[in-house]
N, C-alpha and C positions, 0 to 999 in steps of 0.2 A: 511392329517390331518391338519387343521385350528385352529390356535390358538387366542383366544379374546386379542385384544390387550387392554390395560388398557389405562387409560385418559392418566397419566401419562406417557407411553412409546412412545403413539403419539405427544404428544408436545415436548417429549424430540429430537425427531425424525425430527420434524418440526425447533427446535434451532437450530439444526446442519446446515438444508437446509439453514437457516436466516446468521446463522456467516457464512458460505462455498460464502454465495451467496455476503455477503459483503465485504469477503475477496477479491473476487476475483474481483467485480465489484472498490471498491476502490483504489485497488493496481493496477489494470489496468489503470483508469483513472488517475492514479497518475505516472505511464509511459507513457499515451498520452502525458501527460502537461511536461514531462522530456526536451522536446527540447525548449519551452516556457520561463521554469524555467533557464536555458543555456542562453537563448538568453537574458535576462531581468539581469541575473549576469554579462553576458558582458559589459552592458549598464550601469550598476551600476559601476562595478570596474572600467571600462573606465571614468568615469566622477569624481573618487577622485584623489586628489593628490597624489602624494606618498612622500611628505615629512608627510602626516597625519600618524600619531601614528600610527599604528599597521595594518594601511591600504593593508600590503603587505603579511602580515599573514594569513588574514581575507580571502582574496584572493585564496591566497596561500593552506590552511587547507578548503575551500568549507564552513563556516560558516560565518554566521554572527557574529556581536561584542553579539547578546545574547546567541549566542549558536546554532541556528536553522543550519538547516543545509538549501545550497542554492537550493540545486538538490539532488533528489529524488536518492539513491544506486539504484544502474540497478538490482545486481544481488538479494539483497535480496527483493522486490518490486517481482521482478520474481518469486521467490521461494513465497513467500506468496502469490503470484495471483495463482501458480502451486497448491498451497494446499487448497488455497481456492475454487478452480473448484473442485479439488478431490472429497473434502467433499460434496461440492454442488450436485454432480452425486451421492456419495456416501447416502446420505441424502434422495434425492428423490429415488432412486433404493430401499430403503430399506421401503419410501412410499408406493412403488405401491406392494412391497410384501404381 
């Protein structure tokens, strides 16, 4: 038994594949560059003084003086690349049905 799928169930179907696919594709590229990001904090925190205000905090805590953080969390990057393939598979598999 074959059921007509509506406009609507197919695009909703095709969002999932779109968010899964850019979960996974960005969070992954954002663990390539993890060692990048490491190496460029090095070079940074190496070259302030440390009588500079709060130079040892900044450091210290992985943020910048805005708030950013320097380096990408390993593990949650991971978990959001893990659920973004899920979906990704989950998405298309539910295409070709």
């Amino acid at each position: 038994m074959t059921f007509a799928a509506s406009f609507y169930d197919e695009v909703l179907r095709e969002l999932v594949v779109a968010l899964g696919a850019a979960l996974f594709v960005g969070h992954g590229l954002a663990l390539l560059r993890r060692r990048r990001d490491a190496d460029r904090r090095a070079v940074t925190a190496g070259a302030r003084s440390a009588k500079v205000k709060g130079a040892s905090r900044a450091v210290a805590a992985g943020r910048t003086r805005d708030g950013e953080l320097v380096q990408v969390p390993f593990a949650r990057s991971a978990a959001f690349c893990t659920l973004g393939f899920v979906m990704m598979v989950a998405g298309i598999a539910s295409l070709t049905v």
